[in-house]
Z-matrix of the N, CA and C atoms (Angstrom, degrees):
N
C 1 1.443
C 2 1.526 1 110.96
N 3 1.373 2 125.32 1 -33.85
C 4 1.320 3 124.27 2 -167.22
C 5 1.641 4 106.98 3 -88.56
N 6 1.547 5 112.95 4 -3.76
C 7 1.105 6 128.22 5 176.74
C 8 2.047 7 112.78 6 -68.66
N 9 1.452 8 80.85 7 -55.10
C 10 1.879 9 94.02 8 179.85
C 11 1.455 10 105.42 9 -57.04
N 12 1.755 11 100.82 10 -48.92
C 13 1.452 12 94.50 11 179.06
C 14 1.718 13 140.96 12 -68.75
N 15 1.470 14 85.56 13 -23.29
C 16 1.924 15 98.25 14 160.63
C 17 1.732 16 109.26 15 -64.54
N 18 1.543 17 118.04 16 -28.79
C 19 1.390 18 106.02 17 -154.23
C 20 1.486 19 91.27 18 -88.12
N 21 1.478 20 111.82 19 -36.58
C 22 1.448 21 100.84 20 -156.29
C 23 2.063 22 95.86 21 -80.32
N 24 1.194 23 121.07 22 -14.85
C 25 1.079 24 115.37 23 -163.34
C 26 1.871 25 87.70 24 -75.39
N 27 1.489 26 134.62 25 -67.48
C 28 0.922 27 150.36 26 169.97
C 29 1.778 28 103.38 27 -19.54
N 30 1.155 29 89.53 28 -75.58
C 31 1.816 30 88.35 29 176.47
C 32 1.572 31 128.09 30 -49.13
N 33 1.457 32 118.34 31 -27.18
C 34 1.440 33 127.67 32 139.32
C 35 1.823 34 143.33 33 -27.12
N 36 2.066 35 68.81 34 -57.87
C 37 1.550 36 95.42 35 -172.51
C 38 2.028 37 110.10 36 -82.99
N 39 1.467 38 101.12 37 -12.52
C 40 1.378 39 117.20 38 164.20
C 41 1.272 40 132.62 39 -67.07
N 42 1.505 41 94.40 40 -30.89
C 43 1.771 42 113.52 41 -163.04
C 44 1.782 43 91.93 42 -102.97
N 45 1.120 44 96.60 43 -13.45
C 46 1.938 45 92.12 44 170.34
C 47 1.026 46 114.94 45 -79.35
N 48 1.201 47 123.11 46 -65.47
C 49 1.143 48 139.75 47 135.10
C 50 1.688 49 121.75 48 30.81
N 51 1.848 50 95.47 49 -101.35
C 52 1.428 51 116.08 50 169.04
C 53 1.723 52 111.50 51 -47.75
N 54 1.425 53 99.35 52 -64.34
C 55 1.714 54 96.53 53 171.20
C 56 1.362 55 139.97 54 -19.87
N 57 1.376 56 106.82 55 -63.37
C 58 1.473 57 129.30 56 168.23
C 59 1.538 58 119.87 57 -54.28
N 60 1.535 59 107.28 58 -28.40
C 61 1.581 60 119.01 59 -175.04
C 62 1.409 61 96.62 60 -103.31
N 63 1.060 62 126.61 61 -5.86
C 64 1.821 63 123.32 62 167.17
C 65 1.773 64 84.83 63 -85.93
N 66 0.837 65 134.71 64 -47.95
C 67 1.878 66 125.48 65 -155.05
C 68 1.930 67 87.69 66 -78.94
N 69 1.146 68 104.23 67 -52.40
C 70 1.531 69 82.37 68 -172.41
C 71 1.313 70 125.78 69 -86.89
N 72 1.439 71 121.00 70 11.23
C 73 1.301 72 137.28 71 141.65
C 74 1.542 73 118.51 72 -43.13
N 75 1.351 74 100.17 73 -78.47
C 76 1.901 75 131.74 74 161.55
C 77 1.693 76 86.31 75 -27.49
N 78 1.058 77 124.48 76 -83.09
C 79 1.810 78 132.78 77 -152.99
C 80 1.690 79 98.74 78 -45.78
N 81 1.271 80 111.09 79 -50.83
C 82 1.198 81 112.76 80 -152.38
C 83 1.287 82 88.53 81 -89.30
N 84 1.609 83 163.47 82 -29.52
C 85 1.151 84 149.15 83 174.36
C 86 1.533 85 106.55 84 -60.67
N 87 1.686 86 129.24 85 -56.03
C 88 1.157 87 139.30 86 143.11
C 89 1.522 88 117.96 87 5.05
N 90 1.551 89 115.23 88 -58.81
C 91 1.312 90 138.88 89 -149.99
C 92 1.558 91 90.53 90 -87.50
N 93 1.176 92 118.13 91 -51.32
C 94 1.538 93 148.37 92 -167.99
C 95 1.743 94 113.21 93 -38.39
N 96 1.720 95 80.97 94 -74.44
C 97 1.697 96 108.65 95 161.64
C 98 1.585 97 130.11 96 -56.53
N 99 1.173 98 96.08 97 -23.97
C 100 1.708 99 108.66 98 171.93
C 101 1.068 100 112.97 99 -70.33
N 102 1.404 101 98.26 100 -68.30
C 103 2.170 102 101.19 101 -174.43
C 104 1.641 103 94.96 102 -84.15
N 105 1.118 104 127.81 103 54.63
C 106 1.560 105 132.64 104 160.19
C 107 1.383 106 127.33 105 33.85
N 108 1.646 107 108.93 106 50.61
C 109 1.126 108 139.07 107 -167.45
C 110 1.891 109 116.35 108 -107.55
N 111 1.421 110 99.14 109 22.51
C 112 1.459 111 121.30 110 -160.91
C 113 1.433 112 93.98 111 -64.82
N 114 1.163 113 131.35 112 101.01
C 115 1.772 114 123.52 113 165.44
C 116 1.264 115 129.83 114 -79.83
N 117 1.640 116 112.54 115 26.68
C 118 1.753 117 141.03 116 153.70
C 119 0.720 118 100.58 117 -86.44
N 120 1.642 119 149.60 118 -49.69
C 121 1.029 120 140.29 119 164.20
C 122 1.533 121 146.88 120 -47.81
N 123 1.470 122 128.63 121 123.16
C 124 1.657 123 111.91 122 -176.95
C 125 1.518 124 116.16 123 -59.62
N 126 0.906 125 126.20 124 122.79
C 127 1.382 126 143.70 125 -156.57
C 128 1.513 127 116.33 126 -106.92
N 129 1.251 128 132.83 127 173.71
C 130 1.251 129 133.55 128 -178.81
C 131 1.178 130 126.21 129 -75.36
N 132 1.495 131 149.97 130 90.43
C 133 1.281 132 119.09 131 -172.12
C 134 1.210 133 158.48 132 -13.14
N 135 1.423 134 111.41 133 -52.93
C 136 1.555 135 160.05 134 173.42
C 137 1.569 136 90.57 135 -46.88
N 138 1.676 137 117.57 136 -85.87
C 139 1.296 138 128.30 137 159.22
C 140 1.348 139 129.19 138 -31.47
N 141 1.092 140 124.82 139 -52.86
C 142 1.539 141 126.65 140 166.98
C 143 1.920 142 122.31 141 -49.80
N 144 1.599 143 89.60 142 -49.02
C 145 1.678 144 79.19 143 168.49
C 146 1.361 145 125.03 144 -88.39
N 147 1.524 146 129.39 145 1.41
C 148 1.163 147 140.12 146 159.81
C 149 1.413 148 115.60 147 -61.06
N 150 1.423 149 113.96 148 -32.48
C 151 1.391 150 120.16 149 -157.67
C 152 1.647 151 86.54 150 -106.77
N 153 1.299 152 131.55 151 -36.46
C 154 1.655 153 122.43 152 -174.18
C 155 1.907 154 104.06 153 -82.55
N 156 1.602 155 113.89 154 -7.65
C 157 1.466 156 108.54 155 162.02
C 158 1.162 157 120.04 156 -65.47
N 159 1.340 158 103.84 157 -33.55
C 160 1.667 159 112.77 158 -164.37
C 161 1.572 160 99.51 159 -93.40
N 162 1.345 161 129.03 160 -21.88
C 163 1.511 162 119.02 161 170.89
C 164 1.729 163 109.71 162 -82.04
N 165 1.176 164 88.56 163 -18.27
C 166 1.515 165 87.00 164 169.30
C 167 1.446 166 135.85 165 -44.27
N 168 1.623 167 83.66 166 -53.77
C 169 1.853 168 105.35 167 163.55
C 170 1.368 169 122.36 168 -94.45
N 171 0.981 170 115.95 169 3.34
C 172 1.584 171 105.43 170 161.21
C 173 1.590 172 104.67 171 -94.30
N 174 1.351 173 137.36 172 -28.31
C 175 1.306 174 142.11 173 145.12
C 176 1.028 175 120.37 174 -29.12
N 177 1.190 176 124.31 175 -53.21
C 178 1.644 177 139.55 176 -176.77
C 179 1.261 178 86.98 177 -62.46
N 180 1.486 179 121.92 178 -74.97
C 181 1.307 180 129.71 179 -158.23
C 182 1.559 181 116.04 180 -35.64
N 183 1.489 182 107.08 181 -50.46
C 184 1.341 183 114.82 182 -166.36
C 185 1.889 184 103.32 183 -83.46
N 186 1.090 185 112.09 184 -14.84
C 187 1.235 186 108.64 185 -173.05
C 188 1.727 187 107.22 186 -75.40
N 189 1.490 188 97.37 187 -39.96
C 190 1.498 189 111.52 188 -171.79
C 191 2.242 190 110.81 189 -65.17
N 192 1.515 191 85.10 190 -42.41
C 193 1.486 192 91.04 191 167.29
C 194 1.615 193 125.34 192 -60.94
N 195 1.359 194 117.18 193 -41.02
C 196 1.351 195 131.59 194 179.70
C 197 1.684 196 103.49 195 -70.33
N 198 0.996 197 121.16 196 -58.46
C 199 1.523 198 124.91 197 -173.32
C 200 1.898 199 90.95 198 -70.09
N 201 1.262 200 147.34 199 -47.67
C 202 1.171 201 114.32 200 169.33
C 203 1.782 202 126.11 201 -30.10
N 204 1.712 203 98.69 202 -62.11
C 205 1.729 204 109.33 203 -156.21
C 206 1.638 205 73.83 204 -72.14
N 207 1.963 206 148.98 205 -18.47
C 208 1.819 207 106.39 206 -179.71
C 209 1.232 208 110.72 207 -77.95
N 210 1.361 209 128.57 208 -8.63
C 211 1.480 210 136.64 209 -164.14
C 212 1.489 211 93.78 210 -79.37
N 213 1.762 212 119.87 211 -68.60
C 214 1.122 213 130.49 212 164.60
C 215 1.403 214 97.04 213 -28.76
N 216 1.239 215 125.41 214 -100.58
C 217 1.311 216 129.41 215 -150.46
C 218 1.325 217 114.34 216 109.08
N 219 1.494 218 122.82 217 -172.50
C 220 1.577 219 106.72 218 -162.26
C 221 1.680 220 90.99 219 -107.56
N 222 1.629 221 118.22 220 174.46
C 223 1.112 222 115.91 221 -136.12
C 224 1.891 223 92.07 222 -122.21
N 225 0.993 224 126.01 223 168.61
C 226 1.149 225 132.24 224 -154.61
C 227 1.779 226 110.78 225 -97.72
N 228 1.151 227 96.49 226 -25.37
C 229 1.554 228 94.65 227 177.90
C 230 1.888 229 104.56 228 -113.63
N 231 1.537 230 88.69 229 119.56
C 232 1.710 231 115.80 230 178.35
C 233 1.567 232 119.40 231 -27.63
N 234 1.198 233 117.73 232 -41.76
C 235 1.719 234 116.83 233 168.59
C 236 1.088 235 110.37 234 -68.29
N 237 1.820 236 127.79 235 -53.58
C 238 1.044 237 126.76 236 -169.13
C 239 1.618 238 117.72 237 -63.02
N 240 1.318 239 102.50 238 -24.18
C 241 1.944 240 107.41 239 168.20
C 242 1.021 241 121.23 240 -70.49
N 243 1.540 242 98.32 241 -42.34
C 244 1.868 243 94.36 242 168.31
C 245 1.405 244 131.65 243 -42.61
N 246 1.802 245 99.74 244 -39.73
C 247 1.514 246 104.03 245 -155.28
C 248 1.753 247 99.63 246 -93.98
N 249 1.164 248 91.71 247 -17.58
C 250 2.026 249 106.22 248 169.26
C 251 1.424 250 113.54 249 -68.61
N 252 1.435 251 110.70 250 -43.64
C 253 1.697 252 111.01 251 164.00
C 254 1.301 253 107.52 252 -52.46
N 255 1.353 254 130.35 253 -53.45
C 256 1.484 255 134.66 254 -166.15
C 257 1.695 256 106.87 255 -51.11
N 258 1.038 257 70.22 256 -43.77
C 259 1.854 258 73.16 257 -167.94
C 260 1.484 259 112.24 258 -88.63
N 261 1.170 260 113.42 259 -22.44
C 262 1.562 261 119.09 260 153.28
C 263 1.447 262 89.33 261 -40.78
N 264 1.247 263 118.40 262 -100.60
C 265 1.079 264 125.53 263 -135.38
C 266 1.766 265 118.61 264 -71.44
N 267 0.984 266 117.61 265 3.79
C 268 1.354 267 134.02 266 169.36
C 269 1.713 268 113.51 267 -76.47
N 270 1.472 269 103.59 268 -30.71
C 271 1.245 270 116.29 269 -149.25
C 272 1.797 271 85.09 270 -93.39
N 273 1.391 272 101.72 271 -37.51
C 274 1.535 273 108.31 272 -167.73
C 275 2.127 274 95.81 273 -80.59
N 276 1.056 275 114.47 274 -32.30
C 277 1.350 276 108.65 275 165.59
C 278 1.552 277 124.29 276 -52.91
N 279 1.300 278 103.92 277 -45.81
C 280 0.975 279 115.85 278 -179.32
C 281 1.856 280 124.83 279 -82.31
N 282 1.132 281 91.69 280 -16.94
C 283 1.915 282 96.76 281 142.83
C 284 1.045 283 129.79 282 -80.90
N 285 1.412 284 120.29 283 -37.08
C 286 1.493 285 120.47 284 165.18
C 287 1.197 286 115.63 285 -37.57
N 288 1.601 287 116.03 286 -59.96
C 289 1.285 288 116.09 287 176.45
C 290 1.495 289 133.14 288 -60.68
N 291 1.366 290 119.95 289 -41.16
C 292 1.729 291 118.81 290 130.52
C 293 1.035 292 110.52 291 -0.84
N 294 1.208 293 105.94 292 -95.05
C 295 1.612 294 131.38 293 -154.20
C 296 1.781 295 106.00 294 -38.46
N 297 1.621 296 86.39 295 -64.04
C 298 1.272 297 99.98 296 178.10
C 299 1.699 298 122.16 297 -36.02
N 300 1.502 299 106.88 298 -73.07
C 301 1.293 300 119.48 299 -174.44
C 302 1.739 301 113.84 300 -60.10
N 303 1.345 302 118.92 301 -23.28
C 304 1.397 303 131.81 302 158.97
C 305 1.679 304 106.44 303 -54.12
N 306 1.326 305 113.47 304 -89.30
C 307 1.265 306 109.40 305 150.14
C 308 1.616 307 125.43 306 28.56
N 309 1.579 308 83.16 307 -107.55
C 310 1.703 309 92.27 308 174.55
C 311 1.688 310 118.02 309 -53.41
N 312 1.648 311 117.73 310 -38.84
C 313 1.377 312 104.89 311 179.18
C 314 1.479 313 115.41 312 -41.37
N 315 1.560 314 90.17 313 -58.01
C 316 1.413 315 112.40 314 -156.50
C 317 1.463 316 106.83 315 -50.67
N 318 1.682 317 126.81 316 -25.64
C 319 1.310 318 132.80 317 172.05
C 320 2.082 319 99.07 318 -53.96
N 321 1.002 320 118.36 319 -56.71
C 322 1.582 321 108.31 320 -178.79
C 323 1.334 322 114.34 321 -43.49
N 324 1.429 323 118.62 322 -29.68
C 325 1.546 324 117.31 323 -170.40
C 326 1.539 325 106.15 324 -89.21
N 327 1.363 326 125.83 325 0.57
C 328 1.160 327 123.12 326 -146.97
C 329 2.237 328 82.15 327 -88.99
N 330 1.290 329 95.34 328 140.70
C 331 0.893 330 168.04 329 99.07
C 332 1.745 331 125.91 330 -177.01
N 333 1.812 332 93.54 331 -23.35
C 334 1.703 333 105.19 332 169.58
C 335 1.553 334 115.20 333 -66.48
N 336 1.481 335 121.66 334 22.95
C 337 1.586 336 127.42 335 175.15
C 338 1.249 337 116.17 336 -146.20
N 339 1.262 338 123.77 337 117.29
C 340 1.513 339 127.21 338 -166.71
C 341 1.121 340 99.99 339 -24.87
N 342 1.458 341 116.81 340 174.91
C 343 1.220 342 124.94 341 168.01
C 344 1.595 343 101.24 342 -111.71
N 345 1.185 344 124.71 343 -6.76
C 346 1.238 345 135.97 344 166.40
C 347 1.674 346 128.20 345 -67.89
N 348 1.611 347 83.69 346 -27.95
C 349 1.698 348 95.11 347 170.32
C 350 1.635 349 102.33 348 -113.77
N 351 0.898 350 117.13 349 29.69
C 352 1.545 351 99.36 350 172.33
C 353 1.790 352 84.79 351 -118.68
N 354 1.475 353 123.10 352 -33.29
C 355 1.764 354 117.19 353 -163.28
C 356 2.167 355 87.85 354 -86.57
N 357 1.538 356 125.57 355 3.39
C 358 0.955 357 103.87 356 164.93
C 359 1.844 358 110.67 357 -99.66
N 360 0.940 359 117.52 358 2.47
C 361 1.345 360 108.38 359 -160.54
C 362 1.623 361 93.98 360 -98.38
N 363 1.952 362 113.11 361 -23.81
C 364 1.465 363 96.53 362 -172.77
C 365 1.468 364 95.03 363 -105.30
N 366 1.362 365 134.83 364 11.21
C 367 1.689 366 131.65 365 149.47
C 368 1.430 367 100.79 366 -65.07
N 369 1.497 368 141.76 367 -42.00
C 370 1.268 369 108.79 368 -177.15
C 371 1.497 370 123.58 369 -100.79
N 372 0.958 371 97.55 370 11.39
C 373 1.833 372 122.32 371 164.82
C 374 1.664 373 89.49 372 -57.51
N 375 1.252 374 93.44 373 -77.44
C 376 1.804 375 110.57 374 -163.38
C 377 1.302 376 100.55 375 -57.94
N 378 1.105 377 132.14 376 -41.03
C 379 1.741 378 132.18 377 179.70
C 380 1.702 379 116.99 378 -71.77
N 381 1.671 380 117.17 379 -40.02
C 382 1.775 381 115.16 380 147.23
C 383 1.103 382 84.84 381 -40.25
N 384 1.332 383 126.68 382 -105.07
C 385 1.456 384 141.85 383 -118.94
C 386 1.886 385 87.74 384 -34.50
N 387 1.180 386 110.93 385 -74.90
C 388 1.619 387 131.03 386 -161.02
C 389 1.929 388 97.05 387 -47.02
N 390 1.595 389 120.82 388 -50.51
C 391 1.533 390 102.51 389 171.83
C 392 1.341 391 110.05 390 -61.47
N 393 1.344 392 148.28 391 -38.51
C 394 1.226 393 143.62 392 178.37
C 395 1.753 394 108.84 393 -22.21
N 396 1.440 395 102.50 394 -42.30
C 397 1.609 396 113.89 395 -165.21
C 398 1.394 397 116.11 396 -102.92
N 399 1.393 398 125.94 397 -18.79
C 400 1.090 399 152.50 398 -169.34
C 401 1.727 400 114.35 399 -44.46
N 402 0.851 401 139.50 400 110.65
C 403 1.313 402 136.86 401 159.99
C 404 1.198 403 126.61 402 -49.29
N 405 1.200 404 119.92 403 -61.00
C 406 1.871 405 138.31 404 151.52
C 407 0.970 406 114.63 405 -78.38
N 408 1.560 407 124.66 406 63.79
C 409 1.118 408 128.49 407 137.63
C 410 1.857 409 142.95 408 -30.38
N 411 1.480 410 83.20 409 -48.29
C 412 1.544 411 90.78 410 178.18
C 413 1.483 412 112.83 411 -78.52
N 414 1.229 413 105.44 412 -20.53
C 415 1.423 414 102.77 413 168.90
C 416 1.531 415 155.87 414 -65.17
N 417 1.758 416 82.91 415 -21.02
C 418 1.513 417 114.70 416 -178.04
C 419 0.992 418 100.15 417 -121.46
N 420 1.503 419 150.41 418 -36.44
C 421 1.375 420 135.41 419 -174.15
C 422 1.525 421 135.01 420 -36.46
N 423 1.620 422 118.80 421 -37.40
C 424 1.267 423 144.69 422 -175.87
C 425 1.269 424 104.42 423 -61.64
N 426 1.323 425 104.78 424 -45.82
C 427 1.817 426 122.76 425 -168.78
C 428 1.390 427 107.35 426 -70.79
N 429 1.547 428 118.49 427 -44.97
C 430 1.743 429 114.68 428 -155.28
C 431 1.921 430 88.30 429 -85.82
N 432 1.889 431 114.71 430 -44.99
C 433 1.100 432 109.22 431 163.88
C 434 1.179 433 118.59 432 10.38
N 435 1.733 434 97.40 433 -110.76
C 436 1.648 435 127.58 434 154.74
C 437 1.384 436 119.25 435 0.52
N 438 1.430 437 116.85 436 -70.45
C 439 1.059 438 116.65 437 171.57
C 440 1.544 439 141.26 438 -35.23
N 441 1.740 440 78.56 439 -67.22
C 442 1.833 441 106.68 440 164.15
C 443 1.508 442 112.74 441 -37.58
N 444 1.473 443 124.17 442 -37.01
C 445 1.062 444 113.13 443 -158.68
C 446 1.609 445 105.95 444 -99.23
N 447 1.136 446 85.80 445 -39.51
C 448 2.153 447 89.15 446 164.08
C 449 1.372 448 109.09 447 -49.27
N 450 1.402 449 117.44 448 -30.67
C 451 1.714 450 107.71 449 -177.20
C 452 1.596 451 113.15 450 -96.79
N 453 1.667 452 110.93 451 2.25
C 454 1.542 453 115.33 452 -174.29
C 455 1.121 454 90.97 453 -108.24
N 456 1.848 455 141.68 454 -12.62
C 457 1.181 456 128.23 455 173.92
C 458 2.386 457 103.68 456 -91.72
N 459 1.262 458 111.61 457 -21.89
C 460 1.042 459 94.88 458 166.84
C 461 1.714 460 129.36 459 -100.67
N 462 1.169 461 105.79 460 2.70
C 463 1.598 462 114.65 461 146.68
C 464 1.198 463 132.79 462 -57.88
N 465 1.844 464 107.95 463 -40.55
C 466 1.130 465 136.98 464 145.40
C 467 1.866 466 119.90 465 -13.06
N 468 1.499 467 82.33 466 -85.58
C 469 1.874 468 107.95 467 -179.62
C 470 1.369 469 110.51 468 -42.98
N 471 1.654 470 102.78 469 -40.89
C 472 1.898 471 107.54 470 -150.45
C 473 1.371 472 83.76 471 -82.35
N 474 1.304 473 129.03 472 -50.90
C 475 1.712 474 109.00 473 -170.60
C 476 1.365 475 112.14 474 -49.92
N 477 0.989 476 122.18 475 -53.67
C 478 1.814 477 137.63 476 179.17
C 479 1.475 478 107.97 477 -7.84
């Protein structure tokens, strides 16, 4: 009995969670568009690679966190996987959105940036997005990883 009640309390405490990070998602795009930070827009150069240095390392960041918990792997007791999925997948949301907003910068720079690294940065946009939902997670994570990082080391180069 105290089992249902951990899950359903947890699954609550999940959906609060996510909720709150959809509103301050919303806030901060809001915020974005105000002080004229629109990344639909062609943008300044200068600004653009200031802002793709700094996604650089939050990229890194999240990559380095995610490839810890695949090394780890998922964990043996049933709550504790749950709450490891959660954060999996928060973490992988939250590259999407990276990705994403990289993405669009990187369209202002386009033609001084491959076009090879700009169609890799919004494949793993679209590929987060798709682990976000993923069932076999653990299965694919290692792989897109990898990937991710071949395309965060030639994002790397092209700013250079």
């Amino acid at each position: 009995m105290s089992d249902d009640r951990f899950a359903s309390a947890a699954l609550h405490a999940l959906a609060l969670v996510a909720s709150v990070r959809t509103a301050l998602g919303v806030r901060r795009a809001i915020d974005a568009r105000r002080a004229g930070l629109d990344a639909s827009a062609q943008e300044e150069e200068g600004a653009v690679r200031v802002y793709l240095g700094g996604a650089l390392g939050r990229i890194g960041s999240l990559l380095v966190r995610l490839r810890l918990r695949a090394v780890a792997g998922p964990p043996d007791d049933p709550e504790a996987a749950l709450v490891q999925a959660f954060e999996d997948r928060l973490a992988l949301s939250d590259l999407a959105e990276e990705l994403r907003v990289a993405h669009q910068k990187l369209l202002s720079l386009y033609p001084d940036v491959p076009e090879a690294v700009v169609e890799a940065v919004r494949r793993g946009h679209r590929q987060a997005l798709a682990l976000v939902e993923a069932d076999d997670l653990d299965a694919v994570l290692g792989l897109f990883l990898d990937r991710l990082a071949d395309t965060q080391d030639e994002l790397r180069e092209a700013l250079r």
